[in-house]
Each structure stands twice: as C-alpha cells, then as structure tokens.
C-alpha positions in Angstrom: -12.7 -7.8 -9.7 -15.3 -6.4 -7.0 -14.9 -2.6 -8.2 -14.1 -1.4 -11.9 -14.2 1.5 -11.3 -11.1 1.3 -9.1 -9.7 -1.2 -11.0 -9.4 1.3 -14.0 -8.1 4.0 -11.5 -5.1 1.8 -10.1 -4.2 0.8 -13.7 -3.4 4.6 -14.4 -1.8 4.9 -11.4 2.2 5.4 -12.8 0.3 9.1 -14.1 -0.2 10.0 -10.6 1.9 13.3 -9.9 3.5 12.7 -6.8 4.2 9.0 -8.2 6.1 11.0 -11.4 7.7 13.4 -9.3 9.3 10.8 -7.1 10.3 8.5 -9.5 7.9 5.7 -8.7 6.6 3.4 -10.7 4.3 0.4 -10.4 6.1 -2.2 -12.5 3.4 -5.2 -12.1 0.2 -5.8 -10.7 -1.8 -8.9 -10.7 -5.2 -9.2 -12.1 -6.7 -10.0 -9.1 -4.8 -6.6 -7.0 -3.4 -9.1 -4.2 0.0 -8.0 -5.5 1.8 -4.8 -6.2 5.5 -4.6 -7.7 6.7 -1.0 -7.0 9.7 0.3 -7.8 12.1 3.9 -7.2 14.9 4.6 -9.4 17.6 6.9 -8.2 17.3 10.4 -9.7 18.6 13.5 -9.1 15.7 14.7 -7.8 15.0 11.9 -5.4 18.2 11.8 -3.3 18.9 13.6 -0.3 22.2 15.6 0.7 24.0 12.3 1.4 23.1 11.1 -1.9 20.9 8.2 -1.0 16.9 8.1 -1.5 14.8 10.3 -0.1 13.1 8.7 2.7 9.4 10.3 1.9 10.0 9.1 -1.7 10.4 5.2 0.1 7.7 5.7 2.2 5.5 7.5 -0.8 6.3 4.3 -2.4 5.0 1.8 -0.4 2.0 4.2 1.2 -1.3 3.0 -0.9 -1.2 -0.2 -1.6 -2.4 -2.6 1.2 -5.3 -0.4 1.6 -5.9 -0.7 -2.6 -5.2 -4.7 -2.1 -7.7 -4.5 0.6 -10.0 -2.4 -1.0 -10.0 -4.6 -4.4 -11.1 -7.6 -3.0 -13.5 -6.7 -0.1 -15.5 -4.6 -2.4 -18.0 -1.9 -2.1 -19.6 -2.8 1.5 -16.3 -1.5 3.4 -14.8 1.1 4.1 -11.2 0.7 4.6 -8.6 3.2 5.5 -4.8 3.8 6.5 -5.1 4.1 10.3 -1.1 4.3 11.1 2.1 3.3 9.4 6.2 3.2 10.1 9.4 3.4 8.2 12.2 1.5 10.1 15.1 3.0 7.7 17.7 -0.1 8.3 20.2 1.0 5.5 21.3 3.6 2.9 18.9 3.1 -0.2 20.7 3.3 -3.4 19.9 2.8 -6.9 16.9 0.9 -7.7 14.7 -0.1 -4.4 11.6 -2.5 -5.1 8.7 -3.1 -2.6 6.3 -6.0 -3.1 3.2 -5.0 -1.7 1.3 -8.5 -1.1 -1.8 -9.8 0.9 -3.1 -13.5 -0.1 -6.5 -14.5 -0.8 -6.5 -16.7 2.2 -6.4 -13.5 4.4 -8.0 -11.4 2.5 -11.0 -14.3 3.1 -10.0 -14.2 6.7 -10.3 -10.6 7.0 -14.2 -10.2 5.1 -15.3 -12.8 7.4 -14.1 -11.1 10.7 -15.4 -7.7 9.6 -18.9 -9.4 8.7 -19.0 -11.0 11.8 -17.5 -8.2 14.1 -18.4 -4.9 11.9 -14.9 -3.5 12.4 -11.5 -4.6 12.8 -7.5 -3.3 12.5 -4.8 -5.4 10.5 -1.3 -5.4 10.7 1.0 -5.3 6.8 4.4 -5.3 6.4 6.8 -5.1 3.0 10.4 -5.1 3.0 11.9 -2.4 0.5 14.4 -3.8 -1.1 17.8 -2.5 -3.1 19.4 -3.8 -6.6 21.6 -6.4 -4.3 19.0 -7.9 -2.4 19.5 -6.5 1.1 16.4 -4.8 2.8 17.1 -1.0 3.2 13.9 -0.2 4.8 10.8 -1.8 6.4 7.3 -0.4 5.9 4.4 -1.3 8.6 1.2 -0.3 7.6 -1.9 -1.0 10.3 -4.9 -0.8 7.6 -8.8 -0.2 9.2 -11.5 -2.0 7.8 -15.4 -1.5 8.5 -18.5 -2.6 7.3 -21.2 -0.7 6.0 -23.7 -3.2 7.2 -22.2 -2.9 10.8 -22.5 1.1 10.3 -25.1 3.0 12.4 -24.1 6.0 10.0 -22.6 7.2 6.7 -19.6 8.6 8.3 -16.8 7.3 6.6 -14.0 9.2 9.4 -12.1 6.7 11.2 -12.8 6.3 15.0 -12.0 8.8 17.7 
C-alpha cells in the first residue's frame, strides 16, 4: 500500500455521515484498493415518492471510489481528482443495488506510466449498479484527472481552467 495514511481512512469509511445517512455501505475492499464492493439497501429514508432509490443516494454510492482506487496505487506524487461524472438511470432501483467499483493493476501501470511521461492526463471509469436480480438499473461514468507533482510548475492542486 503506497499511502497508510489513506489506507486507514478508507477502512473507516462505512462511519462516513453521508455514507450512514444514505444507507451505503462498503461491503468488501481488497487489500491492494483496486476493488470496491458497495452496496444501498432500501430504506425509508432512501426512496423517493415513487418508492424506488433515491438517485443522489446511487450516485453518492458510486461517487469516491475510482479516484480512491487511483489514488491508492499511484501514491503520493499525484494528484488525482474527479473532473466529471454521469448517471444514465436505465431502470427503477429497488431493494438492494451493488456497484463494483474496479480498476486492474494492468491500468493502473498503464496510467503511472503515461502521467510520468506526459505530466497530466484524463481517464475514462465506468461501473454498472446493479439490483438483487441482476439487471443493471443505473450506469455510473466517472472521467478521473490525474497529475504529476514532478510535471507541476506549482503547488496548486485546482484542476485546470
């Protein structure tokens, strides 16, 4: 693991407020954070007037975890940030909806070795949400931007104009 520090932090992460308040919960990680197992029960509090999930709860769901994955293994010399992301909503979520969050070492390589060479680059995630039946309710795009401090003229850690 390139950062303990954040390695403790994501361990804790089911404690995270919004995460309690929306029902989510991180049922698995791996030890190497290149996978993420995140689920959303249906609650009361959690469904909209229709009865179905709340979409901010499935997107809240799925929002942090490409850019942890990221994060984990590309250490302390990036700096690596959400840059956009899109629901496509394809079906009424009910009950229990999974997302598996998952980037493989291969890229991950793939991606440390572009930033080195280029200082800077965009990447493109996706992760299918997923109800107790096994049909895809909703489809999460996340576009994820990575830099290099050693490519950085300055500290600034903002993300491009």
């Amino acid at each position: 693991m390139k950062n303990s520090k954040f390695g403790k932090l994501i361990r804790k992460i089911n404690l995270y407020p919004p995460f309690l308040g929306m029902g989510i919960k991180v049922r698995s990680s791996n030890n190497d954070f290149t996978r993420f197992e995140v689920e959303l029960r249906a609650r009361w509090y959690n469904r909209n007037l229709f009865g179905t999930h709340f979409g901010g709860s499935l997107y809240a769901m799925s929002d942090p975890f490409f850019v942890f994955i990221v994060t984990m293994n590309l250490g302390n010399g990036y700096i690596v940030w959400d840059k956009s992301a899109a629901i496509d909503f394809l079906k009424p979520a009910k009950g229990t909806i999974t997302g598996i969050f998952e980037v493989s070492v291969e890229r991950l390589q793939e991606i440390r070795a572009e930033v080195d060479q280029l200082g800077k680059s965009t990447y493109h995630f996706e992760a299918d949400l997923i109800d107790e039946n096994g049909r895809t309710v909703a489809r999460v795009s996340k576009e994820v931007y990575v830099r290099s401090k050693a490519h950085s003229s300055h500290k600034s850690t903002a993300l491009p104009a």
